[in-house]
VOROFI-25531 format. One record per residue (C-alpha): residue number from 1; z, y, x. Coordinates in nm, 4 decimals, always signed. Layout:
NUM;Z;Y;X
...
//
This chain:
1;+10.5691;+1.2869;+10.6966
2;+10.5479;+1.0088;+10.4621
3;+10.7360;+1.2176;+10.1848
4;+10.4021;+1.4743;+10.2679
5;+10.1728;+1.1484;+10.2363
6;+10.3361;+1.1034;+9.9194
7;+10.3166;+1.4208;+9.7723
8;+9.9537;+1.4919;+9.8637
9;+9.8190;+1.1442;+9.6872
10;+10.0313;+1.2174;+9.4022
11;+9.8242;+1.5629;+9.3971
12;+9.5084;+1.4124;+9.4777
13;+9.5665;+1.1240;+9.2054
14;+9.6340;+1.4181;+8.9380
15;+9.3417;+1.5905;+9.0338
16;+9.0982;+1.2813;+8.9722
17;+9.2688;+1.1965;+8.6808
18;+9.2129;+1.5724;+8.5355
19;+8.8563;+1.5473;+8.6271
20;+8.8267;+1.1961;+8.4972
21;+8.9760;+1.3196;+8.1444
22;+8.6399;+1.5409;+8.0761
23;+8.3633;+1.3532;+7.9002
24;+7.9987;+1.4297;+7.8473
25;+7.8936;+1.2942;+7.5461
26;+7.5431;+1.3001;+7.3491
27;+7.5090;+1.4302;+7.0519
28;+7.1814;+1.3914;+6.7973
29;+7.0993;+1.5660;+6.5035
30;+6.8895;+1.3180;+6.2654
31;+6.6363;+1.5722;+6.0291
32;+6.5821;+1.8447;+6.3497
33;+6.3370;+1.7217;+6.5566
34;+6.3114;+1.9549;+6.9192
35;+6.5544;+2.0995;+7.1766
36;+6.4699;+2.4416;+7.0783
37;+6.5442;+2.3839;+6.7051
38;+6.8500;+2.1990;+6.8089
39;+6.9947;+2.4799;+7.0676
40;+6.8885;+2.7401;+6.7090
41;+7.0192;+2.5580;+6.4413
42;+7.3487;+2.3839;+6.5815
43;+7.4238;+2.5331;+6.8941
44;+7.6942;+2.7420;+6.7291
45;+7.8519;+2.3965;+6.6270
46;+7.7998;+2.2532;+7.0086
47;+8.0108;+2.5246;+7.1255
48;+8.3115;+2.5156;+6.8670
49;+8.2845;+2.1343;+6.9496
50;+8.3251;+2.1911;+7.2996
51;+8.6110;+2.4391;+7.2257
52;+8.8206;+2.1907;+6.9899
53;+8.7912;+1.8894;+7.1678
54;+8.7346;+1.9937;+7.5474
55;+8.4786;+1.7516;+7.6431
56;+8.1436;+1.8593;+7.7132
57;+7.8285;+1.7807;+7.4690
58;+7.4507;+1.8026;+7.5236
59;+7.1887;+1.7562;+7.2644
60;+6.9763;+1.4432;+7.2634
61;+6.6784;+1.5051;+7.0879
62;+6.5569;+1.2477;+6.7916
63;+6.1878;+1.2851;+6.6376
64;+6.3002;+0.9945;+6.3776
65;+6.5525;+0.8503;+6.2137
66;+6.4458;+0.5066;+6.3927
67;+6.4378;+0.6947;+6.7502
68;+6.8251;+0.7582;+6.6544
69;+6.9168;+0.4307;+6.5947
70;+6.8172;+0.3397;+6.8742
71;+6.9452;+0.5504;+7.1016
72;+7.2722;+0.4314;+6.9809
73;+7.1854;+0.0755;+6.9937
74;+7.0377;+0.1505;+7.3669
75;+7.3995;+0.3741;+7.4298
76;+7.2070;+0.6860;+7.5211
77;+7.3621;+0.8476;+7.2369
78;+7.6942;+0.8510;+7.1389
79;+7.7495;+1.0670;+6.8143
80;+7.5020;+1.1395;+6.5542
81;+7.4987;+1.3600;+6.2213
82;+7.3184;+1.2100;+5.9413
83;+7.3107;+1.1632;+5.5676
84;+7.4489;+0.9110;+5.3627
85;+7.0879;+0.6995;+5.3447
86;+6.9843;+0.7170;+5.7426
87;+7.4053;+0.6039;+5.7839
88;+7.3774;+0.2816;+5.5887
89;+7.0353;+0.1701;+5.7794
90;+7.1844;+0.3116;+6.0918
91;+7.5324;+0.1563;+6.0753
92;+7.3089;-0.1801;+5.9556
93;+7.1524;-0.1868;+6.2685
94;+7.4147;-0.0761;+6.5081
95;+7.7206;-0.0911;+6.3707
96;+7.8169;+0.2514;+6.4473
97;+8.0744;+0.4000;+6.1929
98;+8.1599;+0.7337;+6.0014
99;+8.3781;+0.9758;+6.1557
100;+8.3996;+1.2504;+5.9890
101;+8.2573;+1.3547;+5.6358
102;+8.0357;+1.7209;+5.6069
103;+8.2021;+1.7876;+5.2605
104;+7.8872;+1.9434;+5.0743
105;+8.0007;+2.1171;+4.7627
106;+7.8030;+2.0195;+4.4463
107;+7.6116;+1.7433;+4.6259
108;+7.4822;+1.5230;+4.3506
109;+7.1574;+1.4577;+4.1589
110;+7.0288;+1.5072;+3.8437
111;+6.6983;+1.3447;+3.5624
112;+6.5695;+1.7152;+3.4309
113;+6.3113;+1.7172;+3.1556
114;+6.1651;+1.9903;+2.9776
115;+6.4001;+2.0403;+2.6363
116;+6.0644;+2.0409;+2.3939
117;+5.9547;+1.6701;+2.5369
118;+6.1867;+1.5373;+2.2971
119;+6.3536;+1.3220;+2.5713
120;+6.7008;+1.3243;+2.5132
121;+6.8916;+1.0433;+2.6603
122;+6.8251;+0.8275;+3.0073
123;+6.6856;+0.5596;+2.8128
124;+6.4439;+0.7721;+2.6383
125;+6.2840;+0.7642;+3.0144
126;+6.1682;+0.4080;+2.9869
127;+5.7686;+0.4042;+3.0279
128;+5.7379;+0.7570;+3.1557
129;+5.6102;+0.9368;+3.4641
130;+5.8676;+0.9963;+3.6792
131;+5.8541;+1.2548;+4.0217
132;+6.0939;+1.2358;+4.3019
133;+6.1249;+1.3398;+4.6051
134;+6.0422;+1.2459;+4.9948
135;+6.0707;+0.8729;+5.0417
136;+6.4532;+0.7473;+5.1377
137;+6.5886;+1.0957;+5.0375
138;+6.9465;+1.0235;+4.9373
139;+6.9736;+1.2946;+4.6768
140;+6.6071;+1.3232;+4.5964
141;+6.5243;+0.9391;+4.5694
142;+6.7780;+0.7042;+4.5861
143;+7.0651;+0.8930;+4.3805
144;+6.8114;+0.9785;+4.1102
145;+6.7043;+0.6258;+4.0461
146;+7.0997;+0.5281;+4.0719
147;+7.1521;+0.7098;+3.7582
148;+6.8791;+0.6037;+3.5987
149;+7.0045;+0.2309;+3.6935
150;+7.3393;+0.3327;+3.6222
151;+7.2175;+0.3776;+3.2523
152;+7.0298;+0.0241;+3.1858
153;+6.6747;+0.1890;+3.3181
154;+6.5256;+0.0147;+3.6238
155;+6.4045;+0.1990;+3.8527
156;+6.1061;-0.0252;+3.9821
157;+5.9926;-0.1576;+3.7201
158;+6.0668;+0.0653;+3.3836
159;+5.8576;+0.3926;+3.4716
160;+5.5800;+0.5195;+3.6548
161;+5.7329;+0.6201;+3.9547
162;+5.5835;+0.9177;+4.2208
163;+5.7109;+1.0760;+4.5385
164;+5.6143;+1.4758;+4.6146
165;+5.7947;+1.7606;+4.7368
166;+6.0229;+1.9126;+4.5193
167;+5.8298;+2.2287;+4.4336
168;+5.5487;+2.0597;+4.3630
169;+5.7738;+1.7941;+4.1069
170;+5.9279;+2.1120;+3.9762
171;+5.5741;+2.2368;+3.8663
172;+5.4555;+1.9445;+3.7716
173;+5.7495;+1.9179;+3.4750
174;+5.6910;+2.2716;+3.3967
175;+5.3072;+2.2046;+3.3127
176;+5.3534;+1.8710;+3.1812
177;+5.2111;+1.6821;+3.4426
178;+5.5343;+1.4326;+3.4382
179;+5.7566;+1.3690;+3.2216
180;+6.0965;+1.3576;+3.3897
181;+6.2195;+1.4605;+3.7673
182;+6.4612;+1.3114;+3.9648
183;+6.6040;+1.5687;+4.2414
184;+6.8922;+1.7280;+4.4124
185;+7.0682;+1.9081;+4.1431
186;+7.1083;+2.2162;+4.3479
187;+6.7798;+2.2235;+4.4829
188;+6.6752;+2.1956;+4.1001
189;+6.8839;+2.5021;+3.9909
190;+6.7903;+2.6917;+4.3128
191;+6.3925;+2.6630;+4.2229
192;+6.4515;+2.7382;+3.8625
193;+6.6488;+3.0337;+3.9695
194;+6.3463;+3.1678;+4.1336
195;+6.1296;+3.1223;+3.8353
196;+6.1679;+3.4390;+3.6351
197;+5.8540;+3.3388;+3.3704
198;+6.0465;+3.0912;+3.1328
199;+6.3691;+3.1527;+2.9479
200;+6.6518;+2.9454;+3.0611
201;+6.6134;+2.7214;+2.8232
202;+6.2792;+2.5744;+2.8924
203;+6.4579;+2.2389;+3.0728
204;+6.7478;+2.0509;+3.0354
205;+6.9351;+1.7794;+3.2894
206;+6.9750;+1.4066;+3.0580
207;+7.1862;+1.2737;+3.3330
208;+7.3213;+1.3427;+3.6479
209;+7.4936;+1.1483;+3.9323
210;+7.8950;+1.1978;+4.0258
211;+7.9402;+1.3693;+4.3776
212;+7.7674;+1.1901;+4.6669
213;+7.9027;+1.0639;+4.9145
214;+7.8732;+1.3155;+5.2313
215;+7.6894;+1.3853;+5.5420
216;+7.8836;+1.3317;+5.8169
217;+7.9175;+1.2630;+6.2130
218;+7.9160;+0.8991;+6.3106
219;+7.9866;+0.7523;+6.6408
220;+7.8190;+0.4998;+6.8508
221;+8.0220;+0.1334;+6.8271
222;+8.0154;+0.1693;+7.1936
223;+8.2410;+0.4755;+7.2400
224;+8.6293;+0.3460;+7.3206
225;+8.8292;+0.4235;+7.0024
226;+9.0730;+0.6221;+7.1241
227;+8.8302;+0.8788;+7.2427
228;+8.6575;+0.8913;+6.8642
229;+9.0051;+0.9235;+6.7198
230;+9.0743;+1.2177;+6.9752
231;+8.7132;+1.3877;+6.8679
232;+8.7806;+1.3391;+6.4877
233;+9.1436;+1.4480;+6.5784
234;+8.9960;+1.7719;+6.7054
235;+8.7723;+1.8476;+6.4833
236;+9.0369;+1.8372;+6.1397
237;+9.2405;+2.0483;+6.3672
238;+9.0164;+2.3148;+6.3570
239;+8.8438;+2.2941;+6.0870
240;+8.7216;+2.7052;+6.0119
241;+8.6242;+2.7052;+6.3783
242;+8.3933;+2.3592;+6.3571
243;+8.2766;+2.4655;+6.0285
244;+8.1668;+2.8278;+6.0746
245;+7.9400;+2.6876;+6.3781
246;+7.7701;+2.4323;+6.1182
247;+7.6937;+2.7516;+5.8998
248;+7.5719;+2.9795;+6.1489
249;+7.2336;+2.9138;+6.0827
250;+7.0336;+2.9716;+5.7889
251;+6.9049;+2.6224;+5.7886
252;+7.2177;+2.4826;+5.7115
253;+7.3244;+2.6948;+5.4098
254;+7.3980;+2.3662;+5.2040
255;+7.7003;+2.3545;+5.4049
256;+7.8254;+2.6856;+5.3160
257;+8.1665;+2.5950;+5.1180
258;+8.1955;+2.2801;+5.3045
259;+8.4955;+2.0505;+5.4026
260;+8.5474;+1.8586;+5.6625
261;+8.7248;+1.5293;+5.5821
262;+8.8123;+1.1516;+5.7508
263;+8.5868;+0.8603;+5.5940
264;+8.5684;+0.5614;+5.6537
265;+8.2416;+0.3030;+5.5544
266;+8.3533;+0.2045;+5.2293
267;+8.2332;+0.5491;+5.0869
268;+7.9186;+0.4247;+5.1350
269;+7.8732;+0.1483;+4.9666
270;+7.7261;+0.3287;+4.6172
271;+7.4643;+0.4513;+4.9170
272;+7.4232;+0.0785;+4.9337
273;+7.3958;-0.0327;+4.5875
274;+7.1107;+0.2712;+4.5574
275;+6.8820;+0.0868;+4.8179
276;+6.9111;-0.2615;+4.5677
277;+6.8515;-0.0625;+4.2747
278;+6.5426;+0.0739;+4.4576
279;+6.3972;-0.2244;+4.5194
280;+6.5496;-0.2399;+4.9272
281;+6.8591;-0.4592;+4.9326
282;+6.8560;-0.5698;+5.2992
283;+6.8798;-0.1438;+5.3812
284;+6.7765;-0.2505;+5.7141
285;+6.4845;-0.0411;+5.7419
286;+6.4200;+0.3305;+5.6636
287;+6.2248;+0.3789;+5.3390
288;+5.8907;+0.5437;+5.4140
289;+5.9005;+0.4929;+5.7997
//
């Protein structure tokens, strides 16, 4: 009888801690606002995320980068994938941390000009009209004005600085209407691939960043380290499987040719140095919010 008693709390005692081992865990998406954009766009990466790791995830949905910070400064969210920028504010004002990098291929930015403005060098910039793009973009604001900082120009103070989309920038060089751009250097060469009117010849890039550092998913400080270890774990493990659900979509055809990859927070601190050379050194605040 007692060797019964025995054997059934054993039993019971594995069966609680199986169930107990399954998590729930919330999961945001920073630049798709809406449940029915989220279920669209990365529900395909839900599920192979729920297939690696075993654990369950729902979306929480985020209509701002602020609204996601705190959510994981309020622990209603637990992981989060951003972009370099929103991470530094983000990690500023919660202290969550990188887990794993979205390895964008040919993620860097570029200064284009048009090759008969007789603008040939980064310094040749100073006193000019400059477009870039949305506000706190990390490849269509911030890394732009890094290079031009990273070549002696500052950013605030040594050219007439102006913020539009980047088709509109892109026409506005073509006509004239600025003198310089500062974009995404793939977004650049994917609008002038569309343009079919001007030989190829008709810009040229004076300087461009080196790779930026990546997207990535970051984890609340709240969630117990061994069960972020155990997600990241799961995730390098199956890498193809993770990365053909972020590439389902359409919407996230930047990722196509992606890597996933450990980081840790010091790849961010050139993010970092970009908000001081943009006139934001405290990066405690989103730009443009």
């Amino acid at each position: 009888m007692k060797l019964n008693s025995v054997i059934l709390g054993l039993g019971l005692a594995t069966i609680t801690a199986l169930g107990a081992s399954a998590e729930t865990w919330k999961l945001a998406i920073t630049d798709v606002e809406g449940m029915e954009r989220l279920q669209t766009e990365w529900g395909p990466f839900k599920t192979a995320l729920e297939g690696a790791t075993g654990e369950t995830f729902e979306f929480f949905p985020v209509n701002s980068r602020t609204a996601a910070a705190e959510a994981l400064r309020g622990e209603t969210v637990d992981f989060v994938v951003s972009g370099p920028a929103e991470y530094v504010v983000i990690n500023k004002l919660t202290d969550a941390t990188p887990l794993i990098g979205l390895g964008r291929p040919d993620y860097h930015c570029a200064i284009i000009v048009r090759a008969d403005s007789g603008l040939n060098q980064p310094k040749d910039i100073k006193g000019k009209k400059v477009a870039f793009g949305d506000i706190g973009s990390t490849s269509n604001m911030l890394c732009p004005m890094q290079a031009l900082a990273d070549h002696g120009i500052d950013p605030v103070n040594d050219i007439e600085r102006t913020h539009t989309s980047k088709n509109i920038a892109f026409e506005a060089l073509k006509h004239g209407d600025v003198d310089a751009i500062g974009m995404n250097a793939g977004s650049f060469m994917s609008i002038r691939a569309k343009e079919e009117t001007l030989p190829y010849g008709f810009f040229k890039m004076i300087a461009r960043s080196g790779d930026l550092p990546n997207d990535m998913i970051m984890v609340g400080a709240h969630v117990p380290q061994d069960a972020a270890m155990m997600v990241r774990e799961a995730i390098l493990e199956n890498k193809a499987q993770i990365i053909a659900g972020i590439t389902a979509h359409e919407e996230n055809d930047k990722y196509i040719g992606m890597d996933l990859v450990a980081i840790n927070d010091g790849a961010y601190d050139y993010v970092r140095a970009m908000y001081a050379n943009a006139g934001y050194p405290q990066f405690d605040a989103f730009i443009g919010d």
